[in-house]
N, C-alpha and C positions, 0 to 999 in steps of 0.2 A: 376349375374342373368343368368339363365340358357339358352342356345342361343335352340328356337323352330320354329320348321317347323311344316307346315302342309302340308299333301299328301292327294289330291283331287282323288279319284276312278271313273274315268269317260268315261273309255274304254267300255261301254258296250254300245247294240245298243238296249233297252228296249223296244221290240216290242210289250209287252202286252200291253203297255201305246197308241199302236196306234198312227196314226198320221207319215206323209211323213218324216222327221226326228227325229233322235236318239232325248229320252226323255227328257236328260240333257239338250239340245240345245230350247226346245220349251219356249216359253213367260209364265212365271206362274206369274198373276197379272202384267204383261207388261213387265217383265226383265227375259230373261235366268234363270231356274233353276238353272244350273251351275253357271252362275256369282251371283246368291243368295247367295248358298251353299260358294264356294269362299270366299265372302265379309265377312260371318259371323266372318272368321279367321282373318281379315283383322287390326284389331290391336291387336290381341294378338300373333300373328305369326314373326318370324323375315324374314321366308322362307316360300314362299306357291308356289309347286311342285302340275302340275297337271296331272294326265295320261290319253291319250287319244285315240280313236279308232284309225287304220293307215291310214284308208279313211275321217278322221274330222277332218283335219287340217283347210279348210277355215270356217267351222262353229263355230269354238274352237275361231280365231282371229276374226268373227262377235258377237262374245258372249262377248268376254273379251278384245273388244278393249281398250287402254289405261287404262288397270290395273294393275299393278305393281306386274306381276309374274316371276318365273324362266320359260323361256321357255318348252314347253310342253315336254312330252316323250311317247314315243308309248305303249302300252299295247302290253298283250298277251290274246292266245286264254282263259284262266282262269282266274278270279280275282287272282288267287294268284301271277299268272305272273304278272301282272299287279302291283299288290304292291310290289313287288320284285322290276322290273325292277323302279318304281319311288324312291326306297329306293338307288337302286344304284347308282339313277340321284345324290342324294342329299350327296352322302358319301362325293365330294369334299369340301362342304362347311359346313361341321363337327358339324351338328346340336348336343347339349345335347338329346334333347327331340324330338318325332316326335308324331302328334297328325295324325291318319289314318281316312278318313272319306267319306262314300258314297255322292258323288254327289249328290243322290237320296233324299237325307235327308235336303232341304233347306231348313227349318223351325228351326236349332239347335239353340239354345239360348245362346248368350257370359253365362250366369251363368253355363251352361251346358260343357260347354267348359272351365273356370276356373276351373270345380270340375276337371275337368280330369285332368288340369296341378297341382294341387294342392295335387292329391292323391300321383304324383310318386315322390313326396320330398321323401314316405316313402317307394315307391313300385317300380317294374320294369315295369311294364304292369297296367293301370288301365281301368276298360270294365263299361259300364253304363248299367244296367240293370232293368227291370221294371217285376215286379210280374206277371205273368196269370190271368186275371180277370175273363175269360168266362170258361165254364164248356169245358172240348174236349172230343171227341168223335172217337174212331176207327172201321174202319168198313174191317172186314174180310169175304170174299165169304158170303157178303150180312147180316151177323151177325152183331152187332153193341154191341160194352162195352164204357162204361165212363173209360178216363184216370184220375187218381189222379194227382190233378195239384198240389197236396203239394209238394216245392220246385223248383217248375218249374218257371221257369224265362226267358223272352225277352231280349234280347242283343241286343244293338245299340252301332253308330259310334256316335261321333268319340272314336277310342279306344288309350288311351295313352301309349307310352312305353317312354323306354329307347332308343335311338334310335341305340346305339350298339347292344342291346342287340337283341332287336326286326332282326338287319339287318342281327345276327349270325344268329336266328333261321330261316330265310326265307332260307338261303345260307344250311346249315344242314339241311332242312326238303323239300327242294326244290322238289323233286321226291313226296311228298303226296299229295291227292286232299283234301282240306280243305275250309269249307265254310269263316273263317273268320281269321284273324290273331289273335284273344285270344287264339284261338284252338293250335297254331303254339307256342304261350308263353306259354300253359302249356304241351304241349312235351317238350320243353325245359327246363322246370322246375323254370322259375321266380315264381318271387313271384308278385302275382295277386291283386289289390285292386277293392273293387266293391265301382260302386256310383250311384247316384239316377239318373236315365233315365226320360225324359219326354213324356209322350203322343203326343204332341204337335211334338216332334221330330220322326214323321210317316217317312215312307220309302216312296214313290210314287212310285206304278207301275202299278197302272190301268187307265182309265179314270175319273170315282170314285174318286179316289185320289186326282186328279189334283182336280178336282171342288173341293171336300173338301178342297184341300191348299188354294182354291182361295177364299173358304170364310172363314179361317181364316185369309188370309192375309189382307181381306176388311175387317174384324173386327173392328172397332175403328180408323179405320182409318178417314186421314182427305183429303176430295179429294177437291182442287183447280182445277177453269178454267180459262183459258187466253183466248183472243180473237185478235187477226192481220189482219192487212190489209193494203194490199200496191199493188199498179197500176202503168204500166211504159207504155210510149207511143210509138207508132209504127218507127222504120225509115227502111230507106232501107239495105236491106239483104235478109239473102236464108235462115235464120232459127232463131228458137225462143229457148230458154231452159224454160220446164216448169216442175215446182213438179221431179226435174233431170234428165226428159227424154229429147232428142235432138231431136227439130220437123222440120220437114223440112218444109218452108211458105215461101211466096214471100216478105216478112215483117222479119223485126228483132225487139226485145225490147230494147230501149233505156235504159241506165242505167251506173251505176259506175262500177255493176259490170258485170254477166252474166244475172242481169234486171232476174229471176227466180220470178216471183210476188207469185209465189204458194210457194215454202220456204221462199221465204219473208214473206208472211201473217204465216207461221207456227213457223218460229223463233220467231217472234212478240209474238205467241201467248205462245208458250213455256214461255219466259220472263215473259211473264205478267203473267202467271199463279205462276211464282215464285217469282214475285216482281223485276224485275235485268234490269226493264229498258226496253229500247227499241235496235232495229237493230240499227239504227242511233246513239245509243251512244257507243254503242262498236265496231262499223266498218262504220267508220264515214266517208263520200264519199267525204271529202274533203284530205282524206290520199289517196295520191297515191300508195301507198302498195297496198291498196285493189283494185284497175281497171283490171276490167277484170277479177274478183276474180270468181271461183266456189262458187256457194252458199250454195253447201255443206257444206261447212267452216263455215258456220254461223252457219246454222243450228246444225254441231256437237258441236259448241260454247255453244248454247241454251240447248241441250243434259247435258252438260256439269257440267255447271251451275245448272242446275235441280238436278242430281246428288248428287254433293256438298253439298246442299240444303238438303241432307236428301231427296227429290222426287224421287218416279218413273213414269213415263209415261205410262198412262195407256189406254189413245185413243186420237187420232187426226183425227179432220173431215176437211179436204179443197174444197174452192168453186173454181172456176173458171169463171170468167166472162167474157164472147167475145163472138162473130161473129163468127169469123174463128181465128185460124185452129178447125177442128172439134175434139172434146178431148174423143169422145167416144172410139177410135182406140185404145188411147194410155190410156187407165184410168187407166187399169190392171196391165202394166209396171210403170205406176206414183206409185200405190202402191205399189209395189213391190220396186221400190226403196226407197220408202220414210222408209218403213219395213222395209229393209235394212239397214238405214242409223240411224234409231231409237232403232233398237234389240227389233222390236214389230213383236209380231204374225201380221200376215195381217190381219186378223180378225178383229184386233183392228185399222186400219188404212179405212179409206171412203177420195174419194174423186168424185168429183162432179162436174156436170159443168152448168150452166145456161146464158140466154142471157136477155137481156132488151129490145127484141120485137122492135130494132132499136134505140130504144131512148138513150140517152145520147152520152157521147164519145165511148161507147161500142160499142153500140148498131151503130155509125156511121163509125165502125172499126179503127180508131182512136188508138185505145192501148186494153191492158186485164187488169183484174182487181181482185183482186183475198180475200178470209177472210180465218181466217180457225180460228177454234175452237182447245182446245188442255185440255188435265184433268191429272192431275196430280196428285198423291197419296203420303201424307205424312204417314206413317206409324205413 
């Protein structure tokens, strides 16, 4: 069997897409485009090589924590640098095959990606290409003629080669500006296979786009909700951890571990929304392993798990119930990290806080108390 890498294109900073971070990096339907794009390869790959801006290294490891890649490699100012230098990352570990593919494209389809390995049993280069549907039109000093689209054709990633071959012609053609590496296999003179491209395999680069991705990806989809909730009681201390901000209160929360009732009630709900149980059965308070544990740990647990599951995370809403400390200060850090700790646009993240008008043990500041809802998206 032929040993195959894929090389991820994801140096660029797609500013038409809008939005305070590079494109690749943003939640399309709750997970990283980039770690979409990624996954697609993810069993048919032996090596998955990712290339990436020289300023998105901490975005690159919040996208792709615990995914099983060859560490990243920087880009250059051109896509074609960019695929160069990921082709050079990969020369040590002596891929037969290398499958080239824009980041941008996280919709590709494993059928779409079989044809591609499938074409270069007989070929060196093989490129997916999809016919011209719509009429074009050129417009010169205000003159307008119809183009004949006879022959005319779309080209999309991923594009296969050989991966010798492909890695001669980047090194021999290095000095040209070329939009794509099929361009670069046929100055070299391989031999080219064409295969059937998908619609469905769009490029994203506007805001357009994204919503279009985002209602194909809710297409048919199957969306689960879980529901948590867990309360820990007051003792004495100088600070509380809530939803993983560190609050400063004349109280602490009792507990096994950092007492977090706000990722408590959101692990919970993650769980339940994929069936795997409760907190207490996977970090069970009577292991002294977990005392004093971050409950991040859990929550990446629940993350985790979802995962696995075929889920992706697609919103989570948290309550918070108490007296004091006041949670309005810190709401905006609570999602921000909980965002963080999920690979969710904040968008998709709410968190909230309400009291019981005195009554109960809340309401008599006693302890917090916390729910939180969570939806999950089985494709």
């Amino acid at each position: 069997m032929p040993r195959i890498a894929a090389l991820i294109v994801a140096a660029g900073r797609g500013e038409r897409a809008g939005g305070a971070s590079p494109k690749q990096y943003r939640a399309l339907a709750g997970r990283p485009m980039l770690r979409r794009s990624v996954e697609a390869f993810a069993e048919r790959a032996d090596l998955i090589q990712v290339v990436i801006g020289a300023d998105q290294g901490r975005e690159y490891e919040a996208a792709m924590a615990d995914f099983d890649c060859l560490p990243p490699v920087g880009g250059g100012a051109a896509r074609q640098q960019s695929v160069r230098n990921g082709l050079e990352a990969l020369a040590r570990h002596k891929p037969d095959l290398v499958l080239i593919h824009d980041a941008a494209r996280p919709l590709v389809s494993s059928a779409l990606i079989d044809r591609a390995i499938e074409a270069l049993a007989d070929a060196d280069a093989a490129i997916p290409l999809l016919p011209v549907a719509d009429t074009l039109k050129r417009e010169t000093n205000g003159t307008w003629t119809t183009v004949p689209r006879d022959g005319l054709l779309r080209a999309q990633t991923p594009q296969g080669f050989r991966y010798d071959a492909i890695l001669k012609a980047h090194r021999e053609f290095a000095a040209r500006d070329l939009t794509d590496d099929m361009a670069l296999a046929e100055l070299a003179g391989l031999k080219i296979a064409s295969i059937a491209g998908e619609d469905i395999n769009m490029k994203i680069t506007t805001p357009q786009d994204f919503a279009t991705a985002e209602r194909l990806l809710g297409a048919g989809g199957d969306f689960r909700t879980g529901f948590g909730f867990d309360a820990h009681k007051f003792a004495p201390g100088d600070h509380i951890w809530l939803c993983g901000v560190k609050i400063a209160h004349d109280k602490m929360l009792e507990g096994h571990s950092d007492a977090d009732a706000g990722l408590h009630a959101l692990t919970d709900a993650i769980l339940g929304a994929v069936g795997a149980g409760d907190i207490g059965q996977h970090f069970p308070p009577t292991d002294a392993k977990w005392r004093g544990a971050p409950s991040c740990v859990f929550l990446e647990h629940a993350k985790t798990l979802a995962r696995e599951a075929g889920g992706t995370l697609v919103h989570c809403d948290v309550t918070l119930i108490c007296e004091r400390p006041k949670i309005a200060p810190h709401r905006e850090a609570m999602r921000a990290r909980i965002a963080e700790m999920l690979s969710l646009d904040i968008a998709r993240v709410s968190v909230k806080a309400t009291t019981t008008e005195g009554m109960g043990f809340t309401g008599r500041r006693e302890g917090i108390a916390a729910q939180a809802v969570a939806t999950v998206r089985f494709a």
